[in-house]
CHARMM internal coordinates of N, CA and C (Angstrom, degrees):
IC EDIT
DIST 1 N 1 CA 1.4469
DIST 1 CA 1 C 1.5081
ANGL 1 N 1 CA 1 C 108.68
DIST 1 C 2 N 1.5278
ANGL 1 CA 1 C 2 N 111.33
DIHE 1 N 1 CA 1 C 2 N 167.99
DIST 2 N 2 CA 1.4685
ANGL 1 C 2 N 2 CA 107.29
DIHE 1 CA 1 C 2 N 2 CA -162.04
DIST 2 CA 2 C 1.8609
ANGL 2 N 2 CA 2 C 99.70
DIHE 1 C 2 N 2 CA 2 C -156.47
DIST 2 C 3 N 1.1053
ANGL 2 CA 2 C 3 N 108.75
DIHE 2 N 2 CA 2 C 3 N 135.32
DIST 3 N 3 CA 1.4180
ANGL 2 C 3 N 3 CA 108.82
DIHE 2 CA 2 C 3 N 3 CA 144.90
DIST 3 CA 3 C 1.2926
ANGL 3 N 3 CA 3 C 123.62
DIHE 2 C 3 N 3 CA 3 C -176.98
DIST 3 C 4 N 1.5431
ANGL 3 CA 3 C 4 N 129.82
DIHE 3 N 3 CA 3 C 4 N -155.17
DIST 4 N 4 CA 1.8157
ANGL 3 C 4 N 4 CA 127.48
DIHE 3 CA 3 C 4 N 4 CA 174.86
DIST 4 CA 4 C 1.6033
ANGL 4 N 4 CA 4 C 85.37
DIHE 3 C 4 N 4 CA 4 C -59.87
DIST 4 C 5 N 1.4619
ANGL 4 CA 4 C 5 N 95.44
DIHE 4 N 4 CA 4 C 5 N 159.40
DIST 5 N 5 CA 2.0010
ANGL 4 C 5 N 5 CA 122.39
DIHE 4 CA 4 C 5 N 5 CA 159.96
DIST 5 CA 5 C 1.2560
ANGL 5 N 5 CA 5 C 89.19
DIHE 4 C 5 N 5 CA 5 C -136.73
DIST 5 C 6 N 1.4940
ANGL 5 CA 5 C 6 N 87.23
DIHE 5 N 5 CA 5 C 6 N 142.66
DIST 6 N 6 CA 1.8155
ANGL 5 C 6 N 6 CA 112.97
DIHE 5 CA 5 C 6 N 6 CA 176.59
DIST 6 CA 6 C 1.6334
ANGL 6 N 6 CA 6 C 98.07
DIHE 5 C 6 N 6 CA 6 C -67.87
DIST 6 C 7 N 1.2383
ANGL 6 CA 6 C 7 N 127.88
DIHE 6 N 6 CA 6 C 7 N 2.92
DIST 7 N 7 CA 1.6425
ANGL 6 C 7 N 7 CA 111.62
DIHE 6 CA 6 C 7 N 7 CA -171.19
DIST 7 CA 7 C 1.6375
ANGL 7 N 7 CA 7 C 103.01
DIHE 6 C 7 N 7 CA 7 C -176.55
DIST 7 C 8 N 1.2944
ANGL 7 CA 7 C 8 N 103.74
DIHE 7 N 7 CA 7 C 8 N 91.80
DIST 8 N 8 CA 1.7713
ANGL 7 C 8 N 8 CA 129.53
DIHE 7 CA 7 C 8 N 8 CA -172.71
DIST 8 CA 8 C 1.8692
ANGL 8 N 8 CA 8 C 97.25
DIHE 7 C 8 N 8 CA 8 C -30.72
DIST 8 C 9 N 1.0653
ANGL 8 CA 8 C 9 N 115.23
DIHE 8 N 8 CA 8 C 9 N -18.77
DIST 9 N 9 CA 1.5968
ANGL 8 C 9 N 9 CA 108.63
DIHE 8 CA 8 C 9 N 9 CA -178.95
DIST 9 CA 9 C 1.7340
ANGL 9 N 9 CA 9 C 113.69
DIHE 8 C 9 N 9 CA 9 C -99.35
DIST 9 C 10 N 1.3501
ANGL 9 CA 9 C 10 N 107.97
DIHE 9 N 9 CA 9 C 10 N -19.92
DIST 10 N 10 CA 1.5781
ANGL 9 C 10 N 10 CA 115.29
DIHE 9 CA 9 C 10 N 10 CA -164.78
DIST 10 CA 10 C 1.8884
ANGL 10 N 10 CA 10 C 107.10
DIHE 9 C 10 N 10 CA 10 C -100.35
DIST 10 C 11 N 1.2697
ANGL 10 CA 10 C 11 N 119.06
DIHE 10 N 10 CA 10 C 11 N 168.86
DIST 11 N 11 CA 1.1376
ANGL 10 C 11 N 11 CA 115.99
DIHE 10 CA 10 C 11 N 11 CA 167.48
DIST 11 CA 11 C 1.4477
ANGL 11 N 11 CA 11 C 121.08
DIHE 10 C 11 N 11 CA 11 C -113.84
DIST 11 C 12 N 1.5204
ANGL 11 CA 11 C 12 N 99.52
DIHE 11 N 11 CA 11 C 12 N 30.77
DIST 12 N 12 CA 1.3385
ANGL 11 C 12 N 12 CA 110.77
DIHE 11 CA 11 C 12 N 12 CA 168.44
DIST 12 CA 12 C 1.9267
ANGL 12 N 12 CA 12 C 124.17
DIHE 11 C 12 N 12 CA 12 C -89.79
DIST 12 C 13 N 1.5555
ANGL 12 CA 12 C 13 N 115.88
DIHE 12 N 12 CA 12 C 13 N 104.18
DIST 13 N 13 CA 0.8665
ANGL 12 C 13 N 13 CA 130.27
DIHE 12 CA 12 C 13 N 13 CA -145.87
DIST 13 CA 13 C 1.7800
ANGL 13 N 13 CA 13 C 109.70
DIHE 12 C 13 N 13 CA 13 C -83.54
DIST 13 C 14 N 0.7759
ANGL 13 CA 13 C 14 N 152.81
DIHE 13 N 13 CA 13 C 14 N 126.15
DIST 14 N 14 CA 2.0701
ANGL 13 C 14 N 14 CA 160.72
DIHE 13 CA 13 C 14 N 14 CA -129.06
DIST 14 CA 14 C 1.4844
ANGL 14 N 14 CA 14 C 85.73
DIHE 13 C 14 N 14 CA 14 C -90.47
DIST 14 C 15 N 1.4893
ANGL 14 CA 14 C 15 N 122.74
DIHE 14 N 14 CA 14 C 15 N -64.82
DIST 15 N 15 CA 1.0367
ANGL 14 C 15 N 15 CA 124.70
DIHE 14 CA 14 C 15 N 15 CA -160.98
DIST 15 CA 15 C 1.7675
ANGL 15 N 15 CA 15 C 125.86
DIHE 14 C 15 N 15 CA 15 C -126.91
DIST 15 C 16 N 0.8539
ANGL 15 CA 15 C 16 N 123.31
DIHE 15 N 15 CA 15 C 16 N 92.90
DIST 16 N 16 CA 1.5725
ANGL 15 C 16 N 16 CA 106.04
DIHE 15 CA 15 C 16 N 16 CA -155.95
DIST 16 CA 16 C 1.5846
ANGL 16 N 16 CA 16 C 115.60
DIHE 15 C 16 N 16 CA 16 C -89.10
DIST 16 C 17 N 1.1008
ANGL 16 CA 16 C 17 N 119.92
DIHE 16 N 16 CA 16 C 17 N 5.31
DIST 17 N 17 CA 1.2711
ANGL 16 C 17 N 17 CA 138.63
DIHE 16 CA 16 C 17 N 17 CA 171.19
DIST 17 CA 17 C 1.7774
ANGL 17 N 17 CA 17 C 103.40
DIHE 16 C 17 N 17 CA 17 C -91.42
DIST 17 C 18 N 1.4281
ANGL 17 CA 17 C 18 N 110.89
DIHE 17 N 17 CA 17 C 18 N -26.77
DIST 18 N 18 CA 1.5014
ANGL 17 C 18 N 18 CA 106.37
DIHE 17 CA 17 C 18 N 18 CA 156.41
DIST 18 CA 18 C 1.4484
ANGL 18 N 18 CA 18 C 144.84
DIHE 17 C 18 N 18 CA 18 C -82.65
DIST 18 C 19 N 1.6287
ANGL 18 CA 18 C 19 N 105.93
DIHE 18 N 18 CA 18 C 19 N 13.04
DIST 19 N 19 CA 1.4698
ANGL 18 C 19 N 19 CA 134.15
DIHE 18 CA 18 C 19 N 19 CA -161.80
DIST 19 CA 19 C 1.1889
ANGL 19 N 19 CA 19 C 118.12
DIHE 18 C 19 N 19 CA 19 C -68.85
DIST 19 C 20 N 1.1738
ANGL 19 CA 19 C 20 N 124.22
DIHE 19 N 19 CA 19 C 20 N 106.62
DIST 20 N 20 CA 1.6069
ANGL 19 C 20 N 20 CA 128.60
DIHE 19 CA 19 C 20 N 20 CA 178.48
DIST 20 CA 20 C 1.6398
ANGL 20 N 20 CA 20 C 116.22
DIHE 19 C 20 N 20 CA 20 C -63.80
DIST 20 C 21 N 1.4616
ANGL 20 CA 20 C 21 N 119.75
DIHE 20 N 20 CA 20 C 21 N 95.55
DIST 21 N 21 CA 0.9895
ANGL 20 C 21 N 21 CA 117.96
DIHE 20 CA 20 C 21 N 21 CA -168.78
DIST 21 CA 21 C 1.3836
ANGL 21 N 21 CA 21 C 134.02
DIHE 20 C 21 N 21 CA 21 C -123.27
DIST 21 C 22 N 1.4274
ANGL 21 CA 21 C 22 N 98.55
DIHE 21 N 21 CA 21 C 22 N 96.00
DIST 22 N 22 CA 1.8893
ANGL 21 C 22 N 22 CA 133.43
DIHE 21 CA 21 C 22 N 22 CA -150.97
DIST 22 CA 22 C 1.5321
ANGL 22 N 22 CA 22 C 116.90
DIHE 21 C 22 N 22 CA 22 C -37.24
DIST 22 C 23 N 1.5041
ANGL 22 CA 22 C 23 N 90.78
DIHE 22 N 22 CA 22 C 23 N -58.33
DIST 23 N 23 CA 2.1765
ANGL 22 C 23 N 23 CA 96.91
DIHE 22 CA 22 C 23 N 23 CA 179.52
DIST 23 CA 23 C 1.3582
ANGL 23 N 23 CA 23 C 92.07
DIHE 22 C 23 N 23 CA 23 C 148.90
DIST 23 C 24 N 1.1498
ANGL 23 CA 23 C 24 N 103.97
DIHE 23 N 23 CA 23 C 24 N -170.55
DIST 24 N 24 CA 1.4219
ANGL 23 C 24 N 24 CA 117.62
DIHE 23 CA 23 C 24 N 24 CA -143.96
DIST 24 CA 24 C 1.7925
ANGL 24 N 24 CA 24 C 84.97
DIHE 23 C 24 N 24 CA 24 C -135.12
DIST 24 C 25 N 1.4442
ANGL 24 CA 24 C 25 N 109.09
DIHE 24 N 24 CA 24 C 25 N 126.18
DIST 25 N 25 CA 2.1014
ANGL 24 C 25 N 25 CA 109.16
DIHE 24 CA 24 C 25 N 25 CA -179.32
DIST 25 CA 25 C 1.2840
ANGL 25 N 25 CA 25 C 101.05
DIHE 24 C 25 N 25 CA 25 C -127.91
DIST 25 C 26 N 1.5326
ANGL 25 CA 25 C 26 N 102.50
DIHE 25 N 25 CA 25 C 26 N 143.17
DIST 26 N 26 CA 1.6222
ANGL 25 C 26 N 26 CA 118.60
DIHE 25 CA 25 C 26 N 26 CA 165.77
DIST 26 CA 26 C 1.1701
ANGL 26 N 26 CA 26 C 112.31
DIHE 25 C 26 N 26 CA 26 C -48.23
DIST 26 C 27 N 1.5823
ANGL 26 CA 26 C 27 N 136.24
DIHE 26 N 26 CA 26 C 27 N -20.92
DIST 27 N 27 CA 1.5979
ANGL 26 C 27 N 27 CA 105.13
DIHE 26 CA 26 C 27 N 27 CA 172.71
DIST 27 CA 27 C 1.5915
ANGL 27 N 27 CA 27 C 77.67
DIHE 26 C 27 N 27 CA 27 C -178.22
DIST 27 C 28 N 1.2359
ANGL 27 CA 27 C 28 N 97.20
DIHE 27 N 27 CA 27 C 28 N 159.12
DIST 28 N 28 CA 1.6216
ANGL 27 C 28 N 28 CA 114.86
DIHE 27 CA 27 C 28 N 28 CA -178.54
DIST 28 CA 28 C 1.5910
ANGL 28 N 28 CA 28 C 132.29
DIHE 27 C 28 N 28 CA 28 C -45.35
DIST 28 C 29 N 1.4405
ANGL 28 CA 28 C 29 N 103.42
DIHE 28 N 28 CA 28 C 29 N -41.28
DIST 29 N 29 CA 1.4189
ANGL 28 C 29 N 29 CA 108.87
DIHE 28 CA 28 C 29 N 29 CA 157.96
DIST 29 CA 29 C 1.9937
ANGL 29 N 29 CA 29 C 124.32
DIHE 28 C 29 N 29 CA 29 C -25.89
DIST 29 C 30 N 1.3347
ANGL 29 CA 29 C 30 N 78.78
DIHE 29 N 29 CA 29 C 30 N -53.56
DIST 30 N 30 CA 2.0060
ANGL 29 C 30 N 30 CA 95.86
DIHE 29 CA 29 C 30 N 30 CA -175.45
DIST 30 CA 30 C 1.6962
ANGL 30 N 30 CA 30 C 103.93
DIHE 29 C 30 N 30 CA 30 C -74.37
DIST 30 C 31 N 1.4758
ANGL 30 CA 30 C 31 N 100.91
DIHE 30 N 30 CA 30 C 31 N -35.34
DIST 31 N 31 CA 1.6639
ANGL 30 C 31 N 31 CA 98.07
DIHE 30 CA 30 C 31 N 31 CA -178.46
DIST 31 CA 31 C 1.3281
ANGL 31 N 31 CA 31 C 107.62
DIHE 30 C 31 N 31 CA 31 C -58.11
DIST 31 C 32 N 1.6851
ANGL 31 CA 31 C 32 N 114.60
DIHE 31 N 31 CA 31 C 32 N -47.33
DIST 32 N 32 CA 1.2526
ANGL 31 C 32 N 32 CA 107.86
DIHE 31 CA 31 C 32 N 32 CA -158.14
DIST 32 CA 32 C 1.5224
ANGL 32 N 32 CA 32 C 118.89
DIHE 31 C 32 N 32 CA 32 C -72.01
DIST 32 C 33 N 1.3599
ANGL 32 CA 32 C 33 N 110.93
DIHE 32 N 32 CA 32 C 33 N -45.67
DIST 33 N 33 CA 1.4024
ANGL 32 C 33 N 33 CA 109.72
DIHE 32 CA 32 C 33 N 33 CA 148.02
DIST 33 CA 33 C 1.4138
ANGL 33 N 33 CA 33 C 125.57
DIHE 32 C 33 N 33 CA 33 C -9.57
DIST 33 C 34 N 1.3407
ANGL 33 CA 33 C 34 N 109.77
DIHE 33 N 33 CA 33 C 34 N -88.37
DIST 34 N 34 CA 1.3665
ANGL 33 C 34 N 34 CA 115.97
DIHE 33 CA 33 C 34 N 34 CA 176.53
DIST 34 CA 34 C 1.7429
ANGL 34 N 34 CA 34 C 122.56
DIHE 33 C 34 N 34 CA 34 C -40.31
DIST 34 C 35 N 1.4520
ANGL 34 CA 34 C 35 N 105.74
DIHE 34 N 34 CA 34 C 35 N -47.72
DIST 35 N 35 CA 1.1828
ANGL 34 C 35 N 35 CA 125.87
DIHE 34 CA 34 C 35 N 35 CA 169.70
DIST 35 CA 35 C 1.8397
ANGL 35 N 35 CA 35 C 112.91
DIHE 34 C 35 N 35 CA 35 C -53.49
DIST 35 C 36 N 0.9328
ANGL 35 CA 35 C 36 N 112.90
DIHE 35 N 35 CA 35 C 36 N -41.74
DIST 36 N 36 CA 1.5433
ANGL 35 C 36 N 36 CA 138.56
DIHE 35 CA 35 C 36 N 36 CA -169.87
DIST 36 CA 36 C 1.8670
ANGL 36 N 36 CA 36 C 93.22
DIHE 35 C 36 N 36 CA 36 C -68.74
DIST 36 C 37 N 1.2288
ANGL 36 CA 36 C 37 N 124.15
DIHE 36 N 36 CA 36 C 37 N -52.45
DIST 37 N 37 CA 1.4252
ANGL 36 C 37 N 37 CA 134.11
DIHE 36 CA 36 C 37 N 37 CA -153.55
DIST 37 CA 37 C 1.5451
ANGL 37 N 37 CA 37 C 97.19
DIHE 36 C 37 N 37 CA 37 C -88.00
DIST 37 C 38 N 1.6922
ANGL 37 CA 37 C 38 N 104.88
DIHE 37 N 37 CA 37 C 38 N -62.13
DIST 38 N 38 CA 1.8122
ANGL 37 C 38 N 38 CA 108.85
DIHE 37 CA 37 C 38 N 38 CA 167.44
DIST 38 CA 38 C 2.0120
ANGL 38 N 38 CA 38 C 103.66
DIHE 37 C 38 N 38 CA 38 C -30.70
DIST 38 C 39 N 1.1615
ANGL 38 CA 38 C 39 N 111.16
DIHE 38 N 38 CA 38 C 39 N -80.72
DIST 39 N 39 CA 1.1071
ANGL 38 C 39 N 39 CA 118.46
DIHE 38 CA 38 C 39 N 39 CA -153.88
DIST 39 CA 39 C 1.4912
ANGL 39 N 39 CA 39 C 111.54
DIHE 38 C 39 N 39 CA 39 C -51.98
DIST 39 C 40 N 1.4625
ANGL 39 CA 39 C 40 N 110.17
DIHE 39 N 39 CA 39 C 40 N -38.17
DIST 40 N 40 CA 1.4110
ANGL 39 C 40 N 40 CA 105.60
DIHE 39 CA 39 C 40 N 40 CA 166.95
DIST 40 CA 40 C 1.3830
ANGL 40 N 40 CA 40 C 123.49
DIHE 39 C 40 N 40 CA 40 C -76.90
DIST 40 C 41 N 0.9452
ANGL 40 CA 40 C 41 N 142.99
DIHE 40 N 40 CA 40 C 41 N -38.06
DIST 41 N 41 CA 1.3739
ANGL 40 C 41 N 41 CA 140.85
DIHE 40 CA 40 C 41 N 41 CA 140.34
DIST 41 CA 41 C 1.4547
ANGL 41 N 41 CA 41 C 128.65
DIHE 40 C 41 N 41 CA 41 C -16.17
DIST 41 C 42 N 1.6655
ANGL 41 CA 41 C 42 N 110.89
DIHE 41 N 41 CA 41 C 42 N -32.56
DIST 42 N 42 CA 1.6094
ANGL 41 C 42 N 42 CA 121.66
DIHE 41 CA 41 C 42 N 42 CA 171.68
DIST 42 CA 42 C 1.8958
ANGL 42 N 42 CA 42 C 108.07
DIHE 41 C 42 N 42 CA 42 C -114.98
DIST 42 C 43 N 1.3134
ANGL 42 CA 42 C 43 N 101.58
DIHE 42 N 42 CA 42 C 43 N 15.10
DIST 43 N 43 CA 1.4093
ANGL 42 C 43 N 43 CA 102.98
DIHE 42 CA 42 C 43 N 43 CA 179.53
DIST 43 CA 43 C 1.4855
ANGL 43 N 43 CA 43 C 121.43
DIHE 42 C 43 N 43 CA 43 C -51.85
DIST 43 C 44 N 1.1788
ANGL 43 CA 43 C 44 N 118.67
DIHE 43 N 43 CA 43 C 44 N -14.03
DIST 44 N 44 CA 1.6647
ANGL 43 C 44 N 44 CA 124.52
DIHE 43 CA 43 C 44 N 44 CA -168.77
DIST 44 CA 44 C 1.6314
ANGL 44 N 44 CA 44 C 110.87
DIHE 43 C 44 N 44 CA 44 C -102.49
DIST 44 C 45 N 1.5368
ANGL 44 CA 44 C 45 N 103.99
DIHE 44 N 44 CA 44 C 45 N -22.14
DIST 45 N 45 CA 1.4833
ANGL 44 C 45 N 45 CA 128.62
DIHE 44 CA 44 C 45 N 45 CA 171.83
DIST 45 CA 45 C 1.2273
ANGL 45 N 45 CA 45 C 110.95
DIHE 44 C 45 N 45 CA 45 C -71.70
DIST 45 C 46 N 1.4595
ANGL 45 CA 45 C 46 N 136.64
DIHE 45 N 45 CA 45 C 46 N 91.75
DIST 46 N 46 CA 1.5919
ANGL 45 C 46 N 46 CA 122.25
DIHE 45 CA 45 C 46 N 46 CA 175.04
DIST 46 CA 46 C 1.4627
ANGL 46 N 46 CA 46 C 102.88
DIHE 45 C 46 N 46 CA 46 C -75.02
DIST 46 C 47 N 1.4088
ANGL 46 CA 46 C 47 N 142.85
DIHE 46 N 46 CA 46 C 47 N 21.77
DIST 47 N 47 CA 1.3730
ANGL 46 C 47 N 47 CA 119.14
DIHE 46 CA 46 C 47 N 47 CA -157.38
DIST 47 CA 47 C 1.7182
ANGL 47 N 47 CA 47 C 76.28
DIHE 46 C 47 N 47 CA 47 C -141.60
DIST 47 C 48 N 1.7187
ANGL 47 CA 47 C 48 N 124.46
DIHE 47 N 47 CA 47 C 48 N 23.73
DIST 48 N 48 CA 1.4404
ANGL 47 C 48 N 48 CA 79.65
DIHE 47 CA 47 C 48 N 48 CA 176.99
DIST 48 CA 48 C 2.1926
ANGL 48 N 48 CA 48 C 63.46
DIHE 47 C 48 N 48 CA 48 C -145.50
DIST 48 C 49 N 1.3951
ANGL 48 CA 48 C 49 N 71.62
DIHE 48 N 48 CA 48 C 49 N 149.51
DIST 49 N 49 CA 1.9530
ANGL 48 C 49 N 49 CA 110.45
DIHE 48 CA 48 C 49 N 49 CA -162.53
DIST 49 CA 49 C 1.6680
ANGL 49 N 49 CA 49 C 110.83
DIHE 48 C 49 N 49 CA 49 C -104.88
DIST 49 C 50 N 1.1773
ANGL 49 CA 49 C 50 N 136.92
DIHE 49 N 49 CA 49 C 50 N 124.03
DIST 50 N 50 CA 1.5008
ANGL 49 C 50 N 50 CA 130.74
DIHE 49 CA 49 C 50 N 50 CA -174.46
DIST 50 CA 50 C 1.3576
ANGL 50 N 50 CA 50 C 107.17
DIHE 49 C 50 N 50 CA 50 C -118.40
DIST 50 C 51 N 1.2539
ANGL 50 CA 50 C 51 N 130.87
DIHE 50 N 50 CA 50 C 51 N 111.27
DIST 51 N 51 CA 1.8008
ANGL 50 C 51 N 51 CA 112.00
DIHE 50 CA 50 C 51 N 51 CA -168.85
DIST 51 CA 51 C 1.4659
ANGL 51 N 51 CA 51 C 110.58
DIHE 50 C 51 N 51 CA 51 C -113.82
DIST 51 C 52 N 1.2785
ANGL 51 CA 51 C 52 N 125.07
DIHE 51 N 51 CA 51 C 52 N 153.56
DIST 52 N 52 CA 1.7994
ANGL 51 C 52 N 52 CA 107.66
DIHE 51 CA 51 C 52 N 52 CA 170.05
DIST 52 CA 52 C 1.7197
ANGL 52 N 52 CA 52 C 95.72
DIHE 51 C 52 N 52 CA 52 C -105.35
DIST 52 C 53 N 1.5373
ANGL 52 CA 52 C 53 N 119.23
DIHE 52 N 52 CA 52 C 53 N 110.12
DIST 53 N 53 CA 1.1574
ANGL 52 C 53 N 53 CA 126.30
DIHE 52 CA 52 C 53 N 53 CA 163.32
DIST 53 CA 53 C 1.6517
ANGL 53 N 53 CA 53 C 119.73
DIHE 52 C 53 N 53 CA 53 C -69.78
DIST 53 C 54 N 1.1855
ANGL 53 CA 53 C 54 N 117.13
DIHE 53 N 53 CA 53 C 54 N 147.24
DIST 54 N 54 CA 1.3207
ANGL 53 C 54 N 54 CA 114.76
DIHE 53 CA 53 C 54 N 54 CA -163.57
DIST 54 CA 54 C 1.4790
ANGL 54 N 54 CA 54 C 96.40
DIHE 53 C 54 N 54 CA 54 C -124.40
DIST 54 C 55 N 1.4358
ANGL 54 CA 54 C 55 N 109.74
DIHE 54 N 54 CA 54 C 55 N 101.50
DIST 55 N 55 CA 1.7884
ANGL 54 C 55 N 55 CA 120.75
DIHE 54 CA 54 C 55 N 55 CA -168.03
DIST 55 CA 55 C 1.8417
ANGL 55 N 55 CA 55 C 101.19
DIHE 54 C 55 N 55 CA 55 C -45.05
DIST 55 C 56 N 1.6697
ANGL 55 CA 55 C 56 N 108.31
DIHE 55 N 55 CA 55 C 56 N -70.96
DIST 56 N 56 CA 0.8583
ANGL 55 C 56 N 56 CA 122.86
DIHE 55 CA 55 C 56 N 56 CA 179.19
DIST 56 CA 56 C 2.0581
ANGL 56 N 56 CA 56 C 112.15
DIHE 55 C 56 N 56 CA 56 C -13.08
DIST 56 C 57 N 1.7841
ANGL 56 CA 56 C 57 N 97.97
DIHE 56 N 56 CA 56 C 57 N -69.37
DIST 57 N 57 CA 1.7954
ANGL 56 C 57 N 57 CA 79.65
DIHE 56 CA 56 C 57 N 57 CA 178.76
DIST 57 CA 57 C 1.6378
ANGL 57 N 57 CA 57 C 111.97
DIHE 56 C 57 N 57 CA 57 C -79.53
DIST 57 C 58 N 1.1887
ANGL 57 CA 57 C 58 N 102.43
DIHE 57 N 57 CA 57 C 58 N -31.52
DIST 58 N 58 CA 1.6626
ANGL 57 C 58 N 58 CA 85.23
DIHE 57 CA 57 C 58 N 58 CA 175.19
DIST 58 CA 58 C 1.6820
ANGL 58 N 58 CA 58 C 110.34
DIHE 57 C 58 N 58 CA 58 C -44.85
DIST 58 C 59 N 0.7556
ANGL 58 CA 58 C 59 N 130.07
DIHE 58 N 58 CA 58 C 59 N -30.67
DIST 59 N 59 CA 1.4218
ANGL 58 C 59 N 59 CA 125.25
DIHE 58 CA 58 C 59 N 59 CA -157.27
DIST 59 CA 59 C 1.5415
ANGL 59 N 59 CA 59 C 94.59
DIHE 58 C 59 N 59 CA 59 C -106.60
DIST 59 C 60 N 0.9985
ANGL 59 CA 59 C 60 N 135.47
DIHE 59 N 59 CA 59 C 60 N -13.89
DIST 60 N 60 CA 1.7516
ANGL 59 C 60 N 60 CA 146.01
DIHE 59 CA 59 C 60 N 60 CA -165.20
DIST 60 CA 60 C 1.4129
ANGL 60 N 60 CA 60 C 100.61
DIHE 59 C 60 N 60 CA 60 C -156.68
DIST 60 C 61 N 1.6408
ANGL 60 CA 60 C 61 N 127.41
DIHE 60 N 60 CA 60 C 61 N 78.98
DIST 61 N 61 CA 1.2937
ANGL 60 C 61 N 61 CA 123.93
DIHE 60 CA 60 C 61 N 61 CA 156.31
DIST 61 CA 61 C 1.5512
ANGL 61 N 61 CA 61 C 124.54
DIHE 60 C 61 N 61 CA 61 C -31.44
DIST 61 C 62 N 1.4475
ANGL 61 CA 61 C 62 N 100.85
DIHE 61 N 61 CA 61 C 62 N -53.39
DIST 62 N 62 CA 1.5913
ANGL 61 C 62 N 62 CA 109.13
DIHE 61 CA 61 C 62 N 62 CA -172.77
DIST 62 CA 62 C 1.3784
ANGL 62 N 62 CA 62 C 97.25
DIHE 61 C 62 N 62 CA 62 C -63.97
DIST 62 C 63 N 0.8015
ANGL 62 CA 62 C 63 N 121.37
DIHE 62 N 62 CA 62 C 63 N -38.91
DIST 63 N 63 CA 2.0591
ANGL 62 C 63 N 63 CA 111.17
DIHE 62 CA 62 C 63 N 63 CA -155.39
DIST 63 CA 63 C 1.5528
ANGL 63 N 63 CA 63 C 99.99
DIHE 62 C 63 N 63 CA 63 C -32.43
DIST 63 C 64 N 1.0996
ANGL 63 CA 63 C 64 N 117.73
DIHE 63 N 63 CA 63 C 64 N 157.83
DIST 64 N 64 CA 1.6773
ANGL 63 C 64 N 64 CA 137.59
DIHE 63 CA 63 C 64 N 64 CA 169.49
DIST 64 CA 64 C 1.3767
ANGL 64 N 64 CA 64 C 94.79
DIHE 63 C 64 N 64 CA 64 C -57.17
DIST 64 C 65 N 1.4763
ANGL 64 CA 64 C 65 N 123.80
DIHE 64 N 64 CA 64 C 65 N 159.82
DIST 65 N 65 CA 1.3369
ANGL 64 C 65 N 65 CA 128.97
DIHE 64 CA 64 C 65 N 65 CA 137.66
DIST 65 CA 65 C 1.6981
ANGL 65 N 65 CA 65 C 123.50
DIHE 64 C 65 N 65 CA 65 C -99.89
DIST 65 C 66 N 1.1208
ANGL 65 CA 65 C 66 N 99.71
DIHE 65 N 65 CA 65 C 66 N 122.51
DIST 66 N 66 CA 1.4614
ANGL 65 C 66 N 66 CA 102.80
DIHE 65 CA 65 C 66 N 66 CA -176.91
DIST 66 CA 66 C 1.8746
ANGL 66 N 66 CA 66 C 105.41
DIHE 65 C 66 N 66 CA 66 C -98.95
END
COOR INIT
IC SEED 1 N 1 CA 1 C
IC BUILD
């Protein structure tokens, strides 16, 4: 997912109802890709942020990180 942050260093996002929101990938490889293309595409934009969220802990804080 992607959009403006109130503060080019934080991942706190201006508007979250304005959230560019990519799809959902079988495994990180494909995210990053996608993630990889978003971000360059807004490379000249310091105010707009591309993240690869990882459902798994969002949805399960505790889980391990692997």
């Amino acid at each position: 997912m992607g959009g403006r942050v109130s503060d080019p260093q934080s991942l706190e996002f201006s508007d979250l109802k304005a959230l560019d929101l990519v799809g959902v990938f079988p495994d990180y490889a494909q995210a990053e890709e996608v993630w990889r293309a978003n971000a360059q595409r807004t490379v000249d934009d310091a105010e707009m942020r591309y993240v690869i969220v990882h459902l798994h802990r969002l949805l399960d804080p505790s889980h391990p990180k692997v």
